[in-house]
C-alpha positions in Angstrom: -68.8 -12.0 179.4 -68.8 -15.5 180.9 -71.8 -16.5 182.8 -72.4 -17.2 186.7 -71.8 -21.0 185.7 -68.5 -20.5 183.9 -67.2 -18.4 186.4 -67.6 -20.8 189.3 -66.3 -23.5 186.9 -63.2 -21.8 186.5 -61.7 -21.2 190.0 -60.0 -23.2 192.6 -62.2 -23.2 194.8 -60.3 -25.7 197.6 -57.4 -23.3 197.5 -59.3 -20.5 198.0 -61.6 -21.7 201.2 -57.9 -22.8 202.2 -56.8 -18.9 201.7 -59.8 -17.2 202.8 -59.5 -17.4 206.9 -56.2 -15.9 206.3 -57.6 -12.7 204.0 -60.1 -12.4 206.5 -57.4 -11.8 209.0 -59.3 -14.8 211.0 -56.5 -16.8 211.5 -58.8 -20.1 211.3 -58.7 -22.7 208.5 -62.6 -23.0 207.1 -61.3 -26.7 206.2 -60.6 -27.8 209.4 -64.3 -27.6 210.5 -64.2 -31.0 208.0 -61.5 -33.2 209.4 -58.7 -34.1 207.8 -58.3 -33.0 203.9 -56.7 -35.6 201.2 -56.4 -35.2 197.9 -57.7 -31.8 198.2 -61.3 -33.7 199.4 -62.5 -33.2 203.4 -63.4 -36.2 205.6 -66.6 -34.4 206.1 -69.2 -32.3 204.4 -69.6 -28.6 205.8 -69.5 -26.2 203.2 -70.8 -26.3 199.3 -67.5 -24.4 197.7 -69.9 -22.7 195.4 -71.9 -19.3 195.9 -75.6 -18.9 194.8 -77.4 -15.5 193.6 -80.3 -14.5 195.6 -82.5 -11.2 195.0 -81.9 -8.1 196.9 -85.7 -8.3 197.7 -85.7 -11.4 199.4 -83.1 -10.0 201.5 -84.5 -7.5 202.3 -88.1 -8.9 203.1 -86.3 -11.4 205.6 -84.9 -8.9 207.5 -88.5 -7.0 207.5 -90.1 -10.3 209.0 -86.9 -11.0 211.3 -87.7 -8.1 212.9 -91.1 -8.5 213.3 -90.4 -11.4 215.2 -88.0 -10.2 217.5 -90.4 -8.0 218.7 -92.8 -11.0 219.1 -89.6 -12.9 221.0 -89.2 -9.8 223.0 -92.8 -10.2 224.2 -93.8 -13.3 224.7 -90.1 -13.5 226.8 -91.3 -10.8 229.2 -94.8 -12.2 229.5 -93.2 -15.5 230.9 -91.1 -13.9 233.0 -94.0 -11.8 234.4 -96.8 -14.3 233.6 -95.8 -17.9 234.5 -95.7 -19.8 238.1 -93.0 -22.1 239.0 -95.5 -24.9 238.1 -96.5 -23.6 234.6 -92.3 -23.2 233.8 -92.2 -26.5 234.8 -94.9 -27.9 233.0 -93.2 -26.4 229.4 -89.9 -28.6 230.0 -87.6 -25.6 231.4 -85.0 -27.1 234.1 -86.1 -26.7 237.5 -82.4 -25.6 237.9 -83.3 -22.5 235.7 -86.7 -21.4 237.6 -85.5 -19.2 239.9 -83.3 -17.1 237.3 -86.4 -17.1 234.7 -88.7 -15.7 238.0 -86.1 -13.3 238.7 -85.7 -11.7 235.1 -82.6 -10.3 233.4 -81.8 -8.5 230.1 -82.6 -9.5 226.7 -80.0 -11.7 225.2 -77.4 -9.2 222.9 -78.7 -10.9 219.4 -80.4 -14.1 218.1 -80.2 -16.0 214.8 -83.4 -17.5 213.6 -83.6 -20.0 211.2 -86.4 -19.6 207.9 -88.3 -21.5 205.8 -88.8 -19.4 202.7 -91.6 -20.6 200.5 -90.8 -21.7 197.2 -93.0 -19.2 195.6 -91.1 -16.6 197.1 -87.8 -17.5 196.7 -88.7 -18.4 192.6 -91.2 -15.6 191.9 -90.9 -12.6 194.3 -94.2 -13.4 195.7 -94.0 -12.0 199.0 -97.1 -13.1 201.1 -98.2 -13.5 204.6 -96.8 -16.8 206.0 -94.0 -17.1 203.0 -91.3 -16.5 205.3 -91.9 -18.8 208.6 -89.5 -18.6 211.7 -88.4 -22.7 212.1 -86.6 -22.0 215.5 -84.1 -19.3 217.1 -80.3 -19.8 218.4 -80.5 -17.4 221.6 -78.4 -19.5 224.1 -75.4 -20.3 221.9 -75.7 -18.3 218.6 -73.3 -20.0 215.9 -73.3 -19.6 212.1 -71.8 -16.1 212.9 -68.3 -16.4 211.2 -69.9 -17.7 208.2 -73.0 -15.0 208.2 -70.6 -11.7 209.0 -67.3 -12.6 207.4 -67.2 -15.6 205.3 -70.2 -15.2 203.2 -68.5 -11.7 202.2 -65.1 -13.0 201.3 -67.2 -15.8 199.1 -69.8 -13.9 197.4 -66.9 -11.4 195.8 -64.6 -14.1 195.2 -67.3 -15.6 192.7 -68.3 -12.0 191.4 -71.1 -11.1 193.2 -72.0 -8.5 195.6 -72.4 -9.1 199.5 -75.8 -9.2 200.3 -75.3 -7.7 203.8 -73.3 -4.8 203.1 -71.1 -3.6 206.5 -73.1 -6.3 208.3 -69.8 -6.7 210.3 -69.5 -3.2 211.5 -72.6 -2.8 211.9 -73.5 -5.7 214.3 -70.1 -4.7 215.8 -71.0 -1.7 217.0 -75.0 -2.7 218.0 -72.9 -5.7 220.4 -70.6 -2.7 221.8 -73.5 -0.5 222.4 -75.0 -3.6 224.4 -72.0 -4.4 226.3 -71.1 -0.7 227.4 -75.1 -0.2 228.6 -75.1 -3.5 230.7 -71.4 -2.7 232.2 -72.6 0.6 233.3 -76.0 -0.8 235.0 -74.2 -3.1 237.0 -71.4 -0.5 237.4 -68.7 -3.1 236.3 -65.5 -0.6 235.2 -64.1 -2.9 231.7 -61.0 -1.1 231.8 -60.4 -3.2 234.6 -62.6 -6.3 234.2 -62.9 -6.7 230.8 -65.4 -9.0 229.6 -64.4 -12.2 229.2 -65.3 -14.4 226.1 -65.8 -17.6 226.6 -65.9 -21.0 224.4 -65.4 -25.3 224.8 -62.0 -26.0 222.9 -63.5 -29.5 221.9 -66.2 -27.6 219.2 -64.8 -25.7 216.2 -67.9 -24.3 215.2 -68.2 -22.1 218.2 -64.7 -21.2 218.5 -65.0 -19.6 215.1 -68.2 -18.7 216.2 -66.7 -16.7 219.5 -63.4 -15.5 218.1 -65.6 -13.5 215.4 -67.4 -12.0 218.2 -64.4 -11.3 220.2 -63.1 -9.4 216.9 -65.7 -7.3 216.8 -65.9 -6.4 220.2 -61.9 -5.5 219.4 -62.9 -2.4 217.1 -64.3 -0.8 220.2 -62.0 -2.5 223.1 -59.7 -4.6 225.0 -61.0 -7.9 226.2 -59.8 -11.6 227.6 -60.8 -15.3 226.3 -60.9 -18.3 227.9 -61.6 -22.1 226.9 -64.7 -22.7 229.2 -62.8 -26.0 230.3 -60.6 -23.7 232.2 -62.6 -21.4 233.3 -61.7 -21.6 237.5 -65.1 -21.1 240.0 -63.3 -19.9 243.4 -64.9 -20.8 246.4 -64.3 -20.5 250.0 -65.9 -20.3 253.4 -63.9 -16.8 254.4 -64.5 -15.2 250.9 -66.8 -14.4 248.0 -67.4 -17.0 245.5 -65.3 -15.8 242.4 -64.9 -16.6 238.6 -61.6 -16.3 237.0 -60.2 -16.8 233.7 -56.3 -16.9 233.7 -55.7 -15.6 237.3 -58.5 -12.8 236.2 -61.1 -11.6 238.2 -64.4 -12.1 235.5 -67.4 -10.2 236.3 -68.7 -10.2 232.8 -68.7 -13.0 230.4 -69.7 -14.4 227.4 -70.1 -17.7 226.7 -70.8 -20.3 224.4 -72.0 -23.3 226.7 -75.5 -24.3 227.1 -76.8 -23.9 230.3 -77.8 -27.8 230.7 -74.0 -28.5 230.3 -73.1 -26.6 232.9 -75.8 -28.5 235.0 -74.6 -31.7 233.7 -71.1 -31.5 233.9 -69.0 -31.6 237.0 -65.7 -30.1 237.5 -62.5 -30.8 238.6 -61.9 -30.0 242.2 -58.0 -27.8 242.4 -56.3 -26.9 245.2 -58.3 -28.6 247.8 -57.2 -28.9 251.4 -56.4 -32.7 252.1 -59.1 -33.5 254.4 -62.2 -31.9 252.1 -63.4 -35.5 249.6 -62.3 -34.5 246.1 -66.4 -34.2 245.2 -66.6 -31.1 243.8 -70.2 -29.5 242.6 -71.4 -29.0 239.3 -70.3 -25.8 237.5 -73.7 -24.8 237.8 -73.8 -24.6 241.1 -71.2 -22.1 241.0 -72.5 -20.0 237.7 -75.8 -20.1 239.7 -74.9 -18.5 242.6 -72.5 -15.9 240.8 -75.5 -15.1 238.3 -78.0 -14.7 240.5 -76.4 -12.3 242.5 -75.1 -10.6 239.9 -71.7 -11.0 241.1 -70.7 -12.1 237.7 -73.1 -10.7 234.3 -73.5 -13.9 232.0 -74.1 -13.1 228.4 -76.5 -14.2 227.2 -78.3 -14.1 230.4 -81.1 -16.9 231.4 -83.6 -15.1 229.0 -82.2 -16.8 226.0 -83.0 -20.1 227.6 -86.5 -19.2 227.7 -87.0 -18.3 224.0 -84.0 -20.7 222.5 -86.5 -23.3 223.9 -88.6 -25.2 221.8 -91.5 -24.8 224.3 -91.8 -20.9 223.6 -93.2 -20.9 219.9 -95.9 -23.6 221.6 -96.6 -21.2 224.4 -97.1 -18.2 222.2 -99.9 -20.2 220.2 -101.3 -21.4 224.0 -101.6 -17.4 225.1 -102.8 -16.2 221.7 -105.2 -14.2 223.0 -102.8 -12.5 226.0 -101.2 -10.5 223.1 -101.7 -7.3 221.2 -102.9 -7.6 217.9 -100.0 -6.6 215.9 -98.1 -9.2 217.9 -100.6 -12.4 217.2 -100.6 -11.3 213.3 -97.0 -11.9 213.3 -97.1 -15.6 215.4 -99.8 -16.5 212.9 -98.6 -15.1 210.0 -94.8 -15.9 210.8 -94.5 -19.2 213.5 -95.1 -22.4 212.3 -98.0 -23.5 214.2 -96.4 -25.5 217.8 -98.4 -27.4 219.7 -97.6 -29.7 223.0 -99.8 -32.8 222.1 -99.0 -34.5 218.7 -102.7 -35.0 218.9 -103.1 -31.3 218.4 -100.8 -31.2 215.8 -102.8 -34.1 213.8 -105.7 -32.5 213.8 -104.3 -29.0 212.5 -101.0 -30.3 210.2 -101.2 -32.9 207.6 -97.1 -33.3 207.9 -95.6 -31.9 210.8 -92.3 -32.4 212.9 -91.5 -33.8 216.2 -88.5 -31.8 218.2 -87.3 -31.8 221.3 -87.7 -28.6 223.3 -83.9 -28.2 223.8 -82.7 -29.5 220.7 -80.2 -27.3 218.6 -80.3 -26.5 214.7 -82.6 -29.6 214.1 -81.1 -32.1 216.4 -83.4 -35.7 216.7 -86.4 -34.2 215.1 -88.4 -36.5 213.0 -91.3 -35.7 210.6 -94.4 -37.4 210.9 -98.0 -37.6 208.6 -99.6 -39.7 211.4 -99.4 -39.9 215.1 -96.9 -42.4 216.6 -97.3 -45.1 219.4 -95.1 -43.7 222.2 -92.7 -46.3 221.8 -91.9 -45.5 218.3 -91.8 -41.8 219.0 -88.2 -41.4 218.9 -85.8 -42.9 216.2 -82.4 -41.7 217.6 -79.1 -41.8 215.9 -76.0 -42.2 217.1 -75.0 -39.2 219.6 -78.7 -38.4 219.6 -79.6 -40.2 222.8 -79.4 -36.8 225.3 -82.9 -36.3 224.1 -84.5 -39.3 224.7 -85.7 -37.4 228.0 -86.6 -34.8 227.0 -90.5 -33.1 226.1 -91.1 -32.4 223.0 -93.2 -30.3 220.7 -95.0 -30.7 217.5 -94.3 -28.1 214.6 -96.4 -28.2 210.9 -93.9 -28.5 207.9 -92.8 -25.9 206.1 -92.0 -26.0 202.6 -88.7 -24.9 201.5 -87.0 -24.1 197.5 -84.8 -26.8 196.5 -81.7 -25.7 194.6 -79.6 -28.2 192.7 -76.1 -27.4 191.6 -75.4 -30.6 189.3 -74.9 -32.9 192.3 -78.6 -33.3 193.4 -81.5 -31.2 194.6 -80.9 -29.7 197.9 -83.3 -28.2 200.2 -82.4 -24.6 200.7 -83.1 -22.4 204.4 -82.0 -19.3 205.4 -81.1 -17.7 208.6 -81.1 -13.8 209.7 -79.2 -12.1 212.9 -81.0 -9.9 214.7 -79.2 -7.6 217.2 -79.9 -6.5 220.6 -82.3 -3.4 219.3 -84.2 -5.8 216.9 -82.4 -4.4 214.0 -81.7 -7.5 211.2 -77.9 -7.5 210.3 -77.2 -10.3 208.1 -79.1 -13.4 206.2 -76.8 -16.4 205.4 -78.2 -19.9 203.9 -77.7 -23.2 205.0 -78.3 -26.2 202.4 -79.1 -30.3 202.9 -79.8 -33.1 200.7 -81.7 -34.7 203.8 -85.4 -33.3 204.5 -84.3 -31.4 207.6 -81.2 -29.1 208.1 -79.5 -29.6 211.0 -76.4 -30.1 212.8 -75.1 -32.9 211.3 -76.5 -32.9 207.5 -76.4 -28.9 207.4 -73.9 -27.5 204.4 -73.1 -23.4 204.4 -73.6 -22.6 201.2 -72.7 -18.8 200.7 -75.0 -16.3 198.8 -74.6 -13.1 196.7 -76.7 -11.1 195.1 
């Protein structure tokens, strides 16, 4: 029998990420997340066309500590809510614009996708000990990775002989997101046979519209629903009527989106069918969404919640309010969070290398790693498209050491991710791969797994 190596040696593997969408009955081209593709080479790096084996205990152990850290998120969110002033929100980085929904509360976002440091020794020799598996951040807001985590990593793993490692992950997270959906329609008594929800994504970023129309097939084992580019998404207003959203001429009272929340506050729309004497200065979408939200005229998924843990600022505040928690709860933080501090003073005096990232920052965006503390003009290094953070607070995380994997083209650092639905039950662990020191948006390479 030919070994793992031969085997990926011997298959086409361009043809078959070409092919795979298409099995997957996805309708999406994997490649196109790279630009264009000559000579059977894409204009950019996203995926490694290769599949690594992993053990089923790892696995399984990651799932074991996800959970034990959605519990913790699930905590230290409701503490915040019930807990924290106006002035102490503020004085963590979260958007003025978002203090009267954090104040007013909501439901727990319907799943979240951390990202892991594994420790060497645990990936290389099963040793599974306190503070092996540490929790680098969660995606709460705008959860991607999800096609590649619930579909693709299947399709891969079997197409280069091995086993998926999260056996009817699909159905399974299906059916947790339906449960979620059908228990939040009937406490707001929304009737989806006649607003169904609505999902919701920018058509200028691929990632998410795999990302959403993976969700959106899902949701379509159970139901009907309706999608909408959020470009086009229409906020009605009008003195003699109700504010409104629509998608396509429907009425949406439940949707789910894919935006950040700071977008919307950032962005301003296009004012459409305007009387002729009203200025053509319309408000920001926000102002709209936060008006429909808060009055729960229209049920945004994920609600406000997942701003408060999705920020950076959270994993510092759970080390700030140690002591306001159970016990079971501060043995995971400390056994499971990287320790976060506000102060890069803090963090010299604990860490010998820790890193620097902005409190909104997604999947590793502008952080730099530092063994010493930096004058505040040298703070921030930023790279091209990095500059929406130059504004922003920031916290300072120890290092975490990760395996490195090499697959004949150079060592790569290896880290791992896990869903966790809306119950706190783990539902799939993917992997993400870099030659860089950090993982992130840019540098970031899928690389699927199997066991």
């Amino acid at each position: 029998m030919r070994n793992f190596q031969e085997k990926l040696a011997g298959k086409e593997k361009w043809k078959f990420f070409r092919e795979m969408p298409a099995q997957a009955t996805c309708g999406f081209d994997v490649l196109t997340m790279m630009g264009e593709v000559d000579d059977g080479k894409p204009e950019e790096k996203y995926a490694v066309f290769d599949a690594i084996k992993v053990k089923p205990a790892l696995i399984e152990y990651i799932k074991d500590i996800a959970e034990q850290v959605w519990r913790v998120y699930a905590v230290g969110c409701k503490y915040i809510v019930e807990e924290f002033s106006e002035e102490d929100l503020l004085e963590c980085g979260y958007l003025p614009d978002y203090i009267p929904h954090i104040l007013k509360g909501g439901i727990l976002p319907p799943d979240m996708r951390f990202d892991i440091a594994v420790h060497p020794s645990a990936f290389y020799s099963e040793d599974y000990q306190p503070q092996h598996i540490r929790i680098l951040e969660a995606n709460v807001a705008t959860p991607t990775f999800f096609w590649e985590s619930f579909v693709g990593n299947m399709f891969v793993a079997e197409h280069f002989g091995l086993q998926d490692p999260n056996p009817r992950a699909f159905e399974t997270h299906a059916e947790l997101f339906y449960q979620y959906v059908t228990e939040i329609a009937q406490l707001y008594s929304i009737d989806l046979s006649e607003f169904p929800l609505c999902f919701s994504v920018p058509q200028s970023y691929i990632e998410d519209i795999l990302a959403m129309a993976t969700r959106q097939a899902m949701y379509s084992l159970y139901a009907e629903s309706i999608s909408c580019f959020t470009d086009d998404l229409v906020f009605e207003s009008h003195p003699q009527a109700e504010p409104a959203l629509y998608a396509h001429n429907q009425l949406v009272k439940m949707l789910m989106v894919h935006y950040p929340n700071e977008w919307f506050i950032e962005d301003v729309g296009e004012g459409i069918n305007q009387p002729a004497d009203i200025s053509d200065t319309p408000a920001r979408p926000w102002d709209y969404m936060a008006e429909l939200t808060y009055t729960d005229r229209v049920i945004k998924l994920p609600s406000i919640l997942a701003d408060i843990t999705q920020n950076k600022a959270f994993m510092a505040i759970l080390y700030e309010c140690l002591e306001e928690f159970d016990t079971d709860i501060i043995e995971t933080i400390q056994n499971h969070i990287p320790r976060t501090y506000f102060t890069e003073i803090d963090a010299a005096q604990n860490c010998a290398t820790w890193w620097e990232k902005p409190i909104l920052g997604r999947e590793g965006a502008a952080v730099k790693q530092h063994t010493q503390i930096q004058p505040e003009s040298l703070t921030w290094n930023f790279q091209p498209g990095d500059e929406e953070y130059l504004n922003q607070l920031a916290v300072f995380q120890e290092h975490c050491e990760m395996p490195e994997i090499d697959l004949g083209n150079g060592a790569k650092k290896l880290m791992f991710t896990c869903y966790v639905g809306t119950n706190g039950q783990a539902t799939a662990v993917a992997a993400r791969t870099t030659l860089s020191e950090i993982i992130d948006a840019k540098t970031g390479l899928w690389i699927p797994i199997g066991i």
